[in-house]
N, C-alpha and C positions, 0 to 999 in steps of 0.2 A: 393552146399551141404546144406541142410537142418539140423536146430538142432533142441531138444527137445524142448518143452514149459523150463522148469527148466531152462536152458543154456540162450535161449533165454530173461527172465525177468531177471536173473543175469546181464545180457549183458545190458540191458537198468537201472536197479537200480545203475549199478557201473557207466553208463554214467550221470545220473542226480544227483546222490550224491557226485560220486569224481571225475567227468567232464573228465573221461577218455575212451578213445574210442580205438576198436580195430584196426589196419595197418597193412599196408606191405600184405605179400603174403596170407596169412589168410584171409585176405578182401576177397582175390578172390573168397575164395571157398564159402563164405555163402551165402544162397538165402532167401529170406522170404516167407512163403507160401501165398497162394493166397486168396487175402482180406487182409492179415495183413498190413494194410497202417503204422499203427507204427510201425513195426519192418523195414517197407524198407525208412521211413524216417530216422530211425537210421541208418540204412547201407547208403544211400544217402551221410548222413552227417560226417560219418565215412571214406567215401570215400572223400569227401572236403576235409576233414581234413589231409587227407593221402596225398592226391596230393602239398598238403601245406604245407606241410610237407618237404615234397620230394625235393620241388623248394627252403626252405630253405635249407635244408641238402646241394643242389645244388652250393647254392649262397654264402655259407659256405665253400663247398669247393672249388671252384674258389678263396675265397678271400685268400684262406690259401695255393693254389698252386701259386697264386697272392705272397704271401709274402717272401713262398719260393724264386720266382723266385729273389724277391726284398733283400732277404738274401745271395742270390748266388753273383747277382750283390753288395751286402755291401762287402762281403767278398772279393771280386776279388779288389774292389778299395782297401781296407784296407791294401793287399798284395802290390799294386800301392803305396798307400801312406808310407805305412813301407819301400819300397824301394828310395823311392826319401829321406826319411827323411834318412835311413842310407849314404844316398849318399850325402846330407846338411853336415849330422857331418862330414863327413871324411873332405868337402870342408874346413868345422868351422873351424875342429884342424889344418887344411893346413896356413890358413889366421887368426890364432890365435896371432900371432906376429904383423900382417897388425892391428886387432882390437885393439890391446893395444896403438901403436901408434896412429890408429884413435882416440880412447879415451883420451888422453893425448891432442891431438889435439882440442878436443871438451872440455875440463873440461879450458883448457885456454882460447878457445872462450866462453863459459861460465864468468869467470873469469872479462872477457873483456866488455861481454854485461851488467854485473851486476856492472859493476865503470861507464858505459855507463846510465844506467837505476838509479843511486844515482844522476851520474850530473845531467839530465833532472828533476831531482824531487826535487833538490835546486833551479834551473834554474825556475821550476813551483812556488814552495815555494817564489822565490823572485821575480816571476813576480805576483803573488798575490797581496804580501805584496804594491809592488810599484802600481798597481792597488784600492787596498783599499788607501793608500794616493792619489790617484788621484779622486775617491770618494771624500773624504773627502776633498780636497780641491776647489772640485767641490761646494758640498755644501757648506763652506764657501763662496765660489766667489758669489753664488746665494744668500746664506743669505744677506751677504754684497752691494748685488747690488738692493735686493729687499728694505732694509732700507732706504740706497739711494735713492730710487724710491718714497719710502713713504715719506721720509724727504723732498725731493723735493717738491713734488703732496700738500705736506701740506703746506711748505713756501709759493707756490703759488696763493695755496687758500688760507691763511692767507693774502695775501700782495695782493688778489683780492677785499677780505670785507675789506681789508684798506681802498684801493681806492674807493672803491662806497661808503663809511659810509661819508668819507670825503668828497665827493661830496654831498653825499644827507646832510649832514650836511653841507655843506659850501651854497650849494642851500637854506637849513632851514634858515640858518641867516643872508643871506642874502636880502630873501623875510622878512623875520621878522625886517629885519632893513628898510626897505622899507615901510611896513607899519608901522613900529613908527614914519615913518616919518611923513608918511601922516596925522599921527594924531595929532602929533605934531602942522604941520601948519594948520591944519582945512580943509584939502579937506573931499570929501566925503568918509566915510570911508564906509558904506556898498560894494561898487564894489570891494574895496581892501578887506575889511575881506571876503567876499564870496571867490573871486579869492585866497586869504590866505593859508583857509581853504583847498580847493578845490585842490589846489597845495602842502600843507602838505599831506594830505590824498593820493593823486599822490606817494611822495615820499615816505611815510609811507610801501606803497604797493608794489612800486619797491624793496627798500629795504630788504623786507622780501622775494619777488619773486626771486631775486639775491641770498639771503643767502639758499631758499629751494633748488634751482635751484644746487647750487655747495655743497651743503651735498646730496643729490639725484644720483650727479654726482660721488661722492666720494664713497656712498654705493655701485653702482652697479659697481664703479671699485672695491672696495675689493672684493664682490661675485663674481668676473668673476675671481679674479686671487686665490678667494679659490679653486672654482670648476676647474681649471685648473691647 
């Protein structure tokens, strides 16, 4: 069916201004005369639209006989589940007597596990306590045993530079009573004062070599038992 030019430009002004297009069974009957390429791209698109329509209206109603169906089956369980719940209470008030006993039975295990759950948390409480004294007497024992170690370490190196000072000192006056001798009776004293010399400066050097030797020893043992 062919319409007027009027009908016609209404039809395409109300599709470009308020984006509304005609459908349904009206689509059918309209034709565009021949050459009008815009009026049958409008019917074209008017037909997209419709078919597009259609396949939502389609998918629309599928989902809503879909949910019927899903409302039939909520219903029928809900009649399911109202029955078994009236069929629980009648059980309940049967074994209402049986619950009260349970519960008296449970509020005394209760009762039981809670004088059970204080002992264990004195019992925790005093094995703490006897823990931190064993702590603490631990570290005493190590304080006490490290002075020890130091009081020791140091007697020994004290009573080490005793002995070599004494030796390099009894060597000293001893060589030095040797050459007073010698000069006393008139031997030749250059070989003895060179040798003298030569054997003080000896001892001079040991002496000092001993004393670096056991402070050098003593340092790197306190840095090893800081860093450890």
């Amino acid at each position: 069916m062919k319409i007027s030019k009027e009908a016609r430009d209404v039809l395409l002004k109300v599709a470009k201004e308020k984006r509304i297009y005609v459908e349904g069974n009206f689509l059918k009957l309209l034709e565009a005369d021949e050459g009008d390429s815009e009026f049958q791209k409008y019917l074209d698109k008017c037909k997209e639209k419709d078919v597009t329509t259609r396949r939502k209206r389609l998918e629309i109603t599928k989902k809503v006989q879909e949910q019927n169906k899903e409302l039939e089956s909520a219903a029928k369980e809900n009649i399911r589940v109202n029955k078994q719940l009236e069929k629980a209470l009648a059980e309940a008030n049967t074994s209402l007597n049986d619950a009260k006993t349970a519960k008296k039975i449970a509020e005394s295990a209760k009762s039981d596990m809670e004088s059970a759950l204080e002992e264990t948390r004195l019992a925790k409480e005093e094995a703490d306590i006897l823990r931190i004294k064993a702590e603490q007497a631990k570290e005493i024992a190590e304080t006490d045993l490290s002075i020890l170690q130091k009081k020791t370490q140091t007697e020994l190196m004290g009573n080490i530079v005793k002995v070599a000072l004494w030796v390099i000192m009894g060597v000293g006056v001893i060589t030095t009573g040797l050459y007073v001798f010698v000069l006393l009776y008139g031997h030749d004293s250059k070989i003895i004062e060179s040798t003298w010399s030569n054997l003080f400066g000896i001892l001079l050097t040991n002496s000092f070599s001993i004393i670096g030797t056991i402070m050098g020893v003593k340092h790197a043992t306190a840095t090893q038992r800081n860093k450890n």
